[in-house]
MARVEXMAR-451787 format. One record per residue (C-alpha): residue number from 1; x, y, z. Coordinates in Angstrom, 1 decimal. Layout:
// MARVEXMAR-451787
   rose       xx       yy       zz
    NUM        X        Y        Z
...
***
This chain:
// MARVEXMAR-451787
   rose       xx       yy       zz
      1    -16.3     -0.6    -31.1
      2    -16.0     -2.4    -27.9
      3    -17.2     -1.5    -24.5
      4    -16.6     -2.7    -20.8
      5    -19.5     -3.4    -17.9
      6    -17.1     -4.0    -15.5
      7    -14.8     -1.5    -13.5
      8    -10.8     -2.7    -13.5
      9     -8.7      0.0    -11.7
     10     -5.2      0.2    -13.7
     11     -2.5     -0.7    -10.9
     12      0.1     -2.6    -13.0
     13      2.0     -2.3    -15.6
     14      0.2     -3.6    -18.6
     15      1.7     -4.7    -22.3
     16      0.4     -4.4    -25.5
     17      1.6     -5.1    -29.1
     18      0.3     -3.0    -31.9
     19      1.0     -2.9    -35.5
     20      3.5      0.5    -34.5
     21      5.3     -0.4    -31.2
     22      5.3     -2.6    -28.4
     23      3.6     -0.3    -25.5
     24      4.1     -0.6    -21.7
     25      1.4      1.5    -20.0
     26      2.8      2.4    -16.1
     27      0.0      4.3    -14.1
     28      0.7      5.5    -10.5
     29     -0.5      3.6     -8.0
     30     -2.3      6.6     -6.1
     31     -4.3      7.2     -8.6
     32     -7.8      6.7     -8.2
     33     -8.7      5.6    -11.5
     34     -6.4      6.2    -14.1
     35     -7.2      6.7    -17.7
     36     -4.7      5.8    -20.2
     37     -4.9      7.3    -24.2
     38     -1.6      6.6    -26.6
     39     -0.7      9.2    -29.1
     40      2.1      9.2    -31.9
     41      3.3     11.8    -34.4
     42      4.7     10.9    -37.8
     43      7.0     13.9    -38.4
     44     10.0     14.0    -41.1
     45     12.9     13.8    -38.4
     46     11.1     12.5    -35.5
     47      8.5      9.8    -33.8
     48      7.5     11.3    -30.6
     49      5.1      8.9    -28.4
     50      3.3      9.7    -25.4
     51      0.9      8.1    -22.7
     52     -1.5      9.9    -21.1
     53     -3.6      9.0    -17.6
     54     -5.8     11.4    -15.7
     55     -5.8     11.2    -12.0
     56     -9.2     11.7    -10.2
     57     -7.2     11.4     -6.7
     58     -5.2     14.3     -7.3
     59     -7.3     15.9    -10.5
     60     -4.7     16.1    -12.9
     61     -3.7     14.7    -16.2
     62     -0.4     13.6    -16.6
     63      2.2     12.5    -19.7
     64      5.2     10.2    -20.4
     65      7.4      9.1    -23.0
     66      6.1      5.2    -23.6
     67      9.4      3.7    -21.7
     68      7.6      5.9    -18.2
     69     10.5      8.4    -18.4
     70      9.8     12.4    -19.5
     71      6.6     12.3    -17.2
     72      5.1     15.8    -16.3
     73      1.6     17.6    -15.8
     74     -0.2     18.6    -18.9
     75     -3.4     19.7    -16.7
     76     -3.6     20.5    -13.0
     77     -7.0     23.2    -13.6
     78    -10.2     22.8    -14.1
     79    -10.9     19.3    -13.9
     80    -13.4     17.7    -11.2
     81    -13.6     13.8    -11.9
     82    -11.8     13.1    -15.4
     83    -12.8      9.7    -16.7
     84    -12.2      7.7    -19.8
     85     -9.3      9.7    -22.3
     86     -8.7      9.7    -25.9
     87     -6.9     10.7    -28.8
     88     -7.5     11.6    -32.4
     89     -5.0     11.7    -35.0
     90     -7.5     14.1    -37.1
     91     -7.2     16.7    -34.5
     92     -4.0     15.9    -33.2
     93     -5.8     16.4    -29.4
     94     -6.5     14.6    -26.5
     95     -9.8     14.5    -25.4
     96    -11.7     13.2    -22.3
     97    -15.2     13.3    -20.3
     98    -15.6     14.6    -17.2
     99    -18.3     13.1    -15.1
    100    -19.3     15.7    -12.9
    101    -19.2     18.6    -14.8
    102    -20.8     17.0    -17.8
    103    -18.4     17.5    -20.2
    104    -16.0     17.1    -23.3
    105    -12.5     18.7    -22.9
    106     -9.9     18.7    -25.0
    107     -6.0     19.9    -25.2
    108     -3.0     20.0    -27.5
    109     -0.5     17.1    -26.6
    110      1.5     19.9    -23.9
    111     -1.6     20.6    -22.3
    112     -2.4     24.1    -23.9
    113     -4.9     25.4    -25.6
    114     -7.6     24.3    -23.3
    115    -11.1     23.4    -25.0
    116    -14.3     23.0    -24.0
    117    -16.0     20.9    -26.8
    118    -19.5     19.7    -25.6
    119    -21.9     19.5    -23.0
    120    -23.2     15.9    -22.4
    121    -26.3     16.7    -20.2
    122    -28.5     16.1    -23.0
    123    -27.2     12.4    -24.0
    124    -26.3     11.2    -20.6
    125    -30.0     12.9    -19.3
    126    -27.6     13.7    -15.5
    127    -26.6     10.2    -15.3
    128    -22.2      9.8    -14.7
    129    -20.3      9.8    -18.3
    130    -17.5      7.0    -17.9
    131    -16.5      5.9    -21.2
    132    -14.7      7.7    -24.3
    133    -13.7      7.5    -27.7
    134    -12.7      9.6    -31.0
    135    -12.7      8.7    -34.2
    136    -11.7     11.8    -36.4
    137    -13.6     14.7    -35.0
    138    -16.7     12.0    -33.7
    139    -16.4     11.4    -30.3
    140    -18.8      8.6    -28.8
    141    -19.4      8.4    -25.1
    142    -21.0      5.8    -22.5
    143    -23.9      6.8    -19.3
    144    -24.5      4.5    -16.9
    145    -28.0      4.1    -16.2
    146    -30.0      5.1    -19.0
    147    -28.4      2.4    -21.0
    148    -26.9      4.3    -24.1
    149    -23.6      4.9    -26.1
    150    -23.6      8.3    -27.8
    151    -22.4     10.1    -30.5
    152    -21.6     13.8    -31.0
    153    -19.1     16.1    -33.1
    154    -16.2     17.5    -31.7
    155    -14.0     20.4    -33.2
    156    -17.1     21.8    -34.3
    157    -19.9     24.0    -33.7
    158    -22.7     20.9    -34.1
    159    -24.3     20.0    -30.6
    160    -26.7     17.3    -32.0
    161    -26.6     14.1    -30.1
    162    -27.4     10.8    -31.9
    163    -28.4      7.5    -29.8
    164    -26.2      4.7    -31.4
    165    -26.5      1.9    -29.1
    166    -29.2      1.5    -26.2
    167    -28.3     -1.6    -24.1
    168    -30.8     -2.9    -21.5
    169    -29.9     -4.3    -18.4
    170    -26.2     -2.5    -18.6
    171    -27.0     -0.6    -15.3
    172    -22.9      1.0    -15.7
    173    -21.9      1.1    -18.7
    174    -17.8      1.9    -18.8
    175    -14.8      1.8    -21.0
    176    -14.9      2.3    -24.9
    177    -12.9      2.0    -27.2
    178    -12.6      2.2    -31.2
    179    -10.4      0.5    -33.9
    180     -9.9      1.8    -37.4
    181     -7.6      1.9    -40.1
    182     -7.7      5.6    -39.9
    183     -6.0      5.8    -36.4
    184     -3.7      3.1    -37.4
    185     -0.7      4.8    -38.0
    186      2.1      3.4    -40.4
    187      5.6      4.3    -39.2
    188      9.1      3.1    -39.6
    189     10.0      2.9    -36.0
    190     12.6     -0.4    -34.4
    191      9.7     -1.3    -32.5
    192      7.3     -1.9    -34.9
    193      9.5     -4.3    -37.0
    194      9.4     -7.6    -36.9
    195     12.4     -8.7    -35.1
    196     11.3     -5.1    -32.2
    197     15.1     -4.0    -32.6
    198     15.8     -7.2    -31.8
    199     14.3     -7.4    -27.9
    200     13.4    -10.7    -26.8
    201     10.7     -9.4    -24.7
    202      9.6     -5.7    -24.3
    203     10.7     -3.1    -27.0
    204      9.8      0.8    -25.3
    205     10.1      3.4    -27.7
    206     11.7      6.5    -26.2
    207     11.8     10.0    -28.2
    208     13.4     10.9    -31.4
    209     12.9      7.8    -32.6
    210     15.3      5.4    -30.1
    211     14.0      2.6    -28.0
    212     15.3      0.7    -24.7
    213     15.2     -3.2    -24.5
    214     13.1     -4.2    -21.0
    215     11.9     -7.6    -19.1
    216      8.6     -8.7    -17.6
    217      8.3     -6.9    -14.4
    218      7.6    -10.2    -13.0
    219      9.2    -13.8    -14.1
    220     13.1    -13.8    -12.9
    221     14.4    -12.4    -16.0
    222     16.8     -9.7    -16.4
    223     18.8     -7.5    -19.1
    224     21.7     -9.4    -20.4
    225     25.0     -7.7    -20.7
    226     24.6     -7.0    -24.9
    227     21.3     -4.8    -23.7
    228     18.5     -7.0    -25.6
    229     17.8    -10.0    -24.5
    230     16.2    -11.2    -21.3
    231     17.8    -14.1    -19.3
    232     17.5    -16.0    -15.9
    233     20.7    -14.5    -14.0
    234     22.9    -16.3    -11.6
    235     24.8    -13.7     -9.7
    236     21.6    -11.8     -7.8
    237     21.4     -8.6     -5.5
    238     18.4     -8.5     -3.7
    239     16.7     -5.3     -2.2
    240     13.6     -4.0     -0.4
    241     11.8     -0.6     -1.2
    242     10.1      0.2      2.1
    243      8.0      3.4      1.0
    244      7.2      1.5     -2.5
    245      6.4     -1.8     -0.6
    246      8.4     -3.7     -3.2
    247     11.0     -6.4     -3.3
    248     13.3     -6.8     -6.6
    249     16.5     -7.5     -7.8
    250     19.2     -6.7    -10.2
    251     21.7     -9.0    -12.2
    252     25.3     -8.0    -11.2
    253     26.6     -9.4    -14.6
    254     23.8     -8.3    -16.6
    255     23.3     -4.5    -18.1
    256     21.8     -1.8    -16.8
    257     18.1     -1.5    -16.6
    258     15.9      1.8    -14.7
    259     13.4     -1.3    -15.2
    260     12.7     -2.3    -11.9
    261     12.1     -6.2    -12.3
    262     10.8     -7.4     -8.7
    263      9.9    -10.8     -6.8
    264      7.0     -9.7     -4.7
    265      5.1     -6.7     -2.9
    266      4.0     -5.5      0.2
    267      3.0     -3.3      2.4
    268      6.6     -2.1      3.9
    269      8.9     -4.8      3.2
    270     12.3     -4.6      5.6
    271     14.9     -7.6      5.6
    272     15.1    -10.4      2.4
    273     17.0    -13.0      1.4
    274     17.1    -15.5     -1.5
    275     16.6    -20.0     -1.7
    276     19.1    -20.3     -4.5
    277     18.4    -23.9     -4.6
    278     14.1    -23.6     -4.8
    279     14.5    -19.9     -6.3
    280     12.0    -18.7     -4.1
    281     12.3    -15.4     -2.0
    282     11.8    -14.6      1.1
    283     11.6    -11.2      3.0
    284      9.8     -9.8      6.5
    285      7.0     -7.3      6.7
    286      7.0     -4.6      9.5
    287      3.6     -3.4      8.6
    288      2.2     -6.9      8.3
    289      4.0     -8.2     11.1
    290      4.9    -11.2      8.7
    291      7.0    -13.6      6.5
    292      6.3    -13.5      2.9
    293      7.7    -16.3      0.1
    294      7.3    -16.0     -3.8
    295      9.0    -18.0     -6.3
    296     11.6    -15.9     -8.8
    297     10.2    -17.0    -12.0
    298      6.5    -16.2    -10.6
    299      4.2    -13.4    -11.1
    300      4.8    -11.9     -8.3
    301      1.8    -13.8     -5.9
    302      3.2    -14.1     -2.3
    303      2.4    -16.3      0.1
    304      2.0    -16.6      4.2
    305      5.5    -17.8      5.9
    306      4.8    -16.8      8.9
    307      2.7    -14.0     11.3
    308      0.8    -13.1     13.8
    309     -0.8    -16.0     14.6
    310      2.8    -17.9     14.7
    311      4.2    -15.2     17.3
    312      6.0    -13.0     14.3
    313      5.5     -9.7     16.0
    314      5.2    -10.4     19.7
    315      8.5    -10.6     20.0
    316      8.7     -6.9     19.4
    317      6.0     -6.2     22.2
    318      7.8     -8.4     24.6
    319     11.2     -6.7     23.8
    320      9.5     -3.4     24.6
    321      7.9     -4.4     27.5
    322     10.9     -5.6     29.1
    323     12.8     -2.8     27.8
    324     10.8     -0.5     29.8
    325     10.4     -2.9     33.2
    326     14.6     -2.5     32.6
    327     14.3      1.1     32.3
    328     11.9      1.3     35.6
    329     14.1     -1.1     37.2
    330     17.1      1.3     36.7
    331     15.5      4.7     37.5
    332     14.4      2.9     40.9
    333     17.8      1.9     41.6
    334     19.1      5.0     41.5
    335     16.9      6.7     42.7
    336     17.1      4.6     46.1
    337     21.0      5.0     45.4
    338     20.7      8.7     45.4
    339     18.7      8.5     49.0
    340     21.0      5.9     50.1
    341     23.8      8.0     49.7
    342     22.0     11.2     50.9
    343     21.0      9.3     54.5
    344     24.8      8.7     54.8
    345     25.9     12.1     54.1
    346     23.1     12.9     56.9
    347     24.2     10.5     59.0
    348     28.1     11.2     58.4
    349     27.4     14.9     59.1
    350     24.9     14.3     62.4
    351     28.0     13.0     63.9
    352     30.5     14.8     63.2
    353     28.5     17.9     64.6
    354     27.8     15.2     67.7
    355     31.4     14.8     68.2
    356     32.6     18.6     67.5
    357     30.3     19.6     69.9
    358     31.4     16.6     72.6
    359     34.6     17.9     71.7
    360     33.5     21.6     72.6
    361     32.0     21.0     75.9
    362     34.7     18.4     77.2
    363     37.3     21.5     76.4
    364     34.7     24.1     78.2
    365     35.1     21.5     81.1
    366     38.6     21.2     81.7
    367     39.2     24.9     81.3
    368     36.3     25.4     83.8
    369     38.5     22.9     86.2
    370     41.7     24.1     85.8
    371     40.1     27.9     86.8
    372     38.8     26.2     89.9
    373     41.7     24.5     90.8
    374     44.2     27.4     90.7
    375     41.3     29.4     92.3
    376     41.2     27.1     95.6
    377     45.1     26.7     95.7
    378     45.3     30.7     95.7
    379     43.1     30.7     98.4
    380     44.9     28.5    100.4
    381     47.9     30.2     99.9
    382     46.3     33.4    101.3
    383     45.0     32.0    104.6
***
């Protein structure tokens, strides 16, 4: 039995060799704290292997095959803060505590079949249950503050509590887990061979007894075109995954992986591109308003190119700023346009109403002469 005093949230994707398979555990990266059990069947026809995490973010508990694919909900109900998870191969159930409600739950591998087992109030005296682990039908648990590890029955009507372990000065006591020969399982699966169906690197077992060949998420190594081994490419296409924040690559001679294999992360990585001659790669930031740099064959660690502080970003501002005194500029200069032109029109029509009515009155005139003059002449003509 081994425990943990120190709280490591599960972010990455983590390897482990056992004596059955090669696991490689991916938990999503919203969850709050994830929990992660393994399970495998021995059946006459079949090895079907599952992970497991609970999700105190969202409150559910979730499966998939051990390559990540097949994932679904197993348990959206009932749960309030799910911690630590665990399996037994007696039972054939997956167990976990459940800090604020105080208790042991347990389900068949789809989720059904929902089980209350025990109440811990009475070992944990109140205090937050954290850690978990089965052994057969004896399930051992952690509290934080009073110090203890505790054992109880499962699978059974027995409620009686016994103290194994009090450890002073463990103020939070965390993750368990157990190691027997009774929960390891003997099996005939490629993965668990010695040659791990003859993967260089990571051997995931998939259902029905088949398996995929993978590389490091990290390190510059991808698929090879026979499927199975990992190698350093030379023909690279880089991309960015904005809502992801991550940057990888693919081998454009290698096979086909739906392993991402990636240079760096972020928080919304936009443009890249790639050093061939250092092997390092770089790519912009619009969140960060910055220039990141890892190397290839790395783990991933980026480093500062530029920011801020070296004027990545205020270009932006500036752009927009003029933008918009353009955009002012323009609206003012048609707008006095639009009253230059009305002025004219004012002005054009002011004097042509000026001259018709010149016009008007010079004609008035003349007629008013002409009526005069044949006026006078008639009168002359009479006397």
């Amino acid at each position: 039995m081994r425990w943990s005093q120190k709280r490591r949230p599960l972010a990455e994707v983590q390897t482990q060799t056992l004596p059955a398979a090669t696991m490689s555990v991916l938990a999503p990266q919203h969850a709050a704290w994830p929990f992660v059990s393994r399970l495998e069947e021995d059946g006459a026809s079949r090895l079907t292997q599952y992970v497991f995490w609970a999700d105190q973010g969202t409150k559910k508990i979730e499966r998939s095959l051990l390559d990540g694919s097949d994932r679904k909900v197993i348990v959206d109900t009932g749960l309030d803060y799910p911690n630590q998870l665990a399996i037994s191969h007696a039972t054939m159930r997956l167990y976990w505590v459940d800090a604020r409600k105080q208790e042991i739950v347990s389900c068949d591998k789809d989720g059904a079949d929902l089980t209350k087992e025990q109440d811990v109030v009475k070992a944990s005296e109140g205090n937050a249950v954290f850690g978990l682990a089965v052994i057969g039908n004896a399930a051992f648990i952690s509290s934080w503050f009073n110090h203890k590890i505790s054992s109880v029955y499962v699978s059974t009507e027995d409620s009686n509590w016994t103290t194994e372990m009090v450890i002073p000065h463990s103020r939070e006591l965390y993750s368990l887990v157990a190691t027997t020969s009774s929960i390891q399982t003997r099996n005939s699966h490629a993965c668990g061979q010695a040659d791990k169906g003859r993967c260089t690197h990571l051997c995931l077992p998939t259902e029905q007894g088949s398996f995929k060949c993978a590389c490091p998420t990290f390190g510059g190594l991808a698929l090879s075109f026979n499927a199975k081994s990992c190698e350093a490419p030379s023909e690279l296409l880089f991309f960015t995954l904005s809502g992801s924040g991550e940057v990888g690559f693919i081998s454009i001679r290698g096979a086909q992986s739906p392993y991402l294999t990636l240079a760096g992360r972020s928080s919304k990585p936009s443009a890249v591109t790639y050093d061939p001659v250092k092997q390092v790669v770089y790519w912009s930031d619009e969140t960060d308003k910055a220039i990141y740099f890892s190397s290839l064959a790395g783990k991933g660690d980026k480093t500062v190119f530029l920011n801020g502080s070296d004027g990545v970003g205020k270009v932006t501002v500036v752009v927009a700023i003029l933008a918009v005194v353009v955009v002012v500029v323009v609206v003012v200069v048609v707008v006095v346009v639009v009253v230059v032109v009305v002025v004219v029109v004012v002005v054009v029509v002011v004097v042509v109403v000026v001259v018709v009515v010149v016009i008007v009155v010079a004609t008035i005139k003349i007629k008013g002469s002409g009526k005069e003059a044949d006026y006078e002449e008639n009168q002359k003509k009479k006397n």
